[in-house]
C-alpha distance (Angstrom), angle and dihedral (degrees) to the residues before:
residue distance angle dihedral
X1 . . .
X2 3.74 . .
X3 4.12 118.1 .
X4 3.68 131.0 -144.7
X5 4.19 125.3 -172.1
X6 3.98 111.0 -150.7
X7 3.89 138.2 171.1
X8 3.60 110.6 -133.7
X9 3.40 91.5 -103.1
X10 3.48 93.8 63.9
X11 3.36 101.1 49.5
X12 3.66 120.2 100.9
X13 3.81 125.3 -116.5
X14 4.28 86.1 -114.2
X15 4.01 88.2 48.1
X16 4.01 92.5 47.7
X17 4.20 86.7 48.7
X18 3.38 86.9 44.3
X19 3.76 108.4 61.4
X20 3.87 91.2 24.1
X21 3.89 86.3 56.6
X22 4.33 92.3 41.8
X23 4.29 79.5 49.1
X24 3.71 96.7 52.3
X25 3.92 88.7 46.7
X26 3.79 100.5 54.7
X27 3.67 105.0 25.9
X28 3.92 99.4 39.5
X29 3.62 106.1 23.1
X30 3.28 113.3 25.7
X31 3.71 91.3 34.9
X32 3.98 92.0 47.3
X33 4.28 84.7 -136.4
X34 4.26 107.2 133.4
X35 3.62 94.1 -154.5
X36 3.99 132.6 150.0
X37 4.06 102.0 -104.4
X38 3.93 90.0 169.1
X39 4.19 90.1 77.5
X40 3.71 95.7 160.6
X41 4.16 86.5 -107.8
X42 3.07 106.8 106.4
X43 3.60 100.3 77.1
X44 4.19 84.8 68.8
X45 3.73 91.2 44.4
X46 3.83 130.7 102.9
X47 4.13 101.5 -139.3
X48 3.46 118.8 -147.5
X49 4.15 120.2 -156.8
X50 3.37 131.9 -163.0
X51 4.05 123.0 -160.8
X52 3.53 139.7 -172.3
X53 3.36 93.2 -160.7
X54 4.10 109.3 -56.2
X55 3.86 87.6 -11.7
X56 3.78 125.7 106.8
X57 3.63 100.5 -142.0
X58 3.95 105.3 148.3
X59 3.94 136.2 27.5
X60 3.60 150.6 174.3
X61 3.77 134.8 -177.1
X62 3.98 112.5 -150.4
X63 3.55 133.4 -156.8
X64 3.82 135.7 -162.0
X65 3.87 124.9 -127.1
X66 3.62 105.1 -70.6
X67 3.78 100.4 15.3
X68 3.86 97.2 95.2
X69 4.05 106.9 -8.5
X70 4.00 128.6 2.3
X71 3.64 90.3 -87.1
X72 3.85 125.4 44.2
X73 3.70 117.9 -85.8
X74 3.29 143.4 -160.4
X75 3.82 119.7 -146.2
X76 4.01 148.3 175.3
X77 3.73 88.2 39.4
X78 3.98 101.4 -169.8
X79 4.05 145.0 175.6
X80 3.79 122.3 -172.9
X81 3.24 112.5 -118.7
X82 3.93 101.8 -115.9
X83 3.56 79.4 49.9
X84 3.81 103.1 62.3
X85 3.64 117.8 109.8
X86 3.68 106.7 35.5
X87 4.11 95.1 90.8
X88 3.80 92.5 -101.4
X89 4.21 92.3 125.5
X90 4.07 84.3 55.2
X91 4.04 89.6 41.0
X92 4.15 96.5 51.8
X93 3.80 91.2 41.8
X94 4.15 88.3 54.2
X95 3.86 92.5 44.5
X96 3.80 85.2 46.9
X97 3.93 101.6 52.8
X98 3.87 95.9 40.2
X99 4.37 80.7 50.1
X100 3.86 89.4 50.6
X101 4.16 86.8 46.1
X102 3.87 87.2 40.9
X103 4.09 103.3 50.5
X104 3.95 103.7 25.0
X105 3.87 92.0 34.2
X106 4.56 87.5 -131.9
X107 3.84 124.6 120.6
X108 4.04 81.7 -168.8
X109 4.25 99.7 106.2
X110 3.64 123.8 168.8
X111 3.89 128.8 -164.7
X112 3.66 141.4 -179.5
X113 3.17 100.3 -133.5
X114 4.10 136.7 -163.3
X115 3.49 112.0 -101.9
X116 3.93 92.8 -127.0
X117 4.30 93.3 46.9
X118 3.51 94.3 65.3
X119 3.44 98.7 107.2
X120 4.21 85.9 44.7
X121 3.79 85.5 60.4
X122 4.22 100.8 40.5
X123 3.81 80.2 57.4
X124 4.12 90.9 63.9
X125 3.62 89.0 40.8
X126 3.93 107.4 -89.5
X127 4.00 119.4 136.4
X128 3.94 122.2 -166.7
X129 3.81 120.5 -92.5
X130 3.57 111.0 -159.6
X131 3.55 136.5 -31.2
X132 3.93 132.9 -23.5
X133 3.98 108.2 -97.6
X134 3.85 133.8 171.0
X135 3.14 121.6 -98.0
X136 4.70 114.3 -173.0
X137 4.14 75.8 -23.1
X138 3.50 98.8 -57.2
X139 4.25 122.1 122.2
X140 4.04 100.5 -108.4
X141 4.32 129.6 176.8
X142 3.60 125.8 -158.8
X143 3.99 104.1 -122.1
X144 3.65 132.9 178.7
X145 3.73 144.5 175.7
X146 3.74 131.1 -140.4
């Protein structure tokens, strides 16, 4: 899998279909979770995109300190389906710390992550903040990383 950083502005109109389509497919279909994806956010966000060749099959949106919590986050952490298994979820999430370290100069990262990925995230150095809360229905935990 090759990875690419953009502002929304320089994403292209097949890249913005793209990841909002590979969104709408995990998080409201196959996660049956009716929800407003299009939060007006990712304008401010840094996307990240991960292809297997032509195919979107990982992505990230990333947030400086201040943007979306105190400390930069990174957010809408997602692997196509057909994609699953190869290592790619573990592979976007590296590529987007070290960009959050890279571009807003903080190792301090905070996600809301699903309940059932905590131990996904305690393997890249995130602990729990807090306690489990829903978020559109689904079990969610603060986590950060210092």
């Amino acid at each position: 899998m090759h990875t690419i950083a953009k502002t929304f502005d320089d994403l292209s109109t097949r890249e913005l279909y793209e990841f909002l389509q590979l969104r709408a497919a995990v998080f409201i279909v196959e996660q049956d979770c009716p929800y407003q994806d299009l939060d007006g956010k990712d304008q401010e966000a840094l996307h990240v995109l991960g292809k297997e060749g032509n195919l979107l099959v990982a992505y990230t949106r990333i947030f400086g300190p201040g943007a979306y919590f105190e400390e930069a986050s990174i957010g809408r952490v997602v692997t196509a389906e057909s994609a699953r298994g190869k290592g790619y979820g573990k592979q976007i999430m590296e590529v987007s710390i070290r960009t959050v370290e890279e571009r807003f100069r903080t190792r301090n990262i905070t996600l809301s992550a699903q309940s059932y990925l905590v131990n996904f995230y305690r393997e890249l150095g995130f602990v729990e903040t807090g306690e489990e809360y829903l978020e559109d229905g689904i079990p969610h935990i603060k986590m950060v990383r210092h």
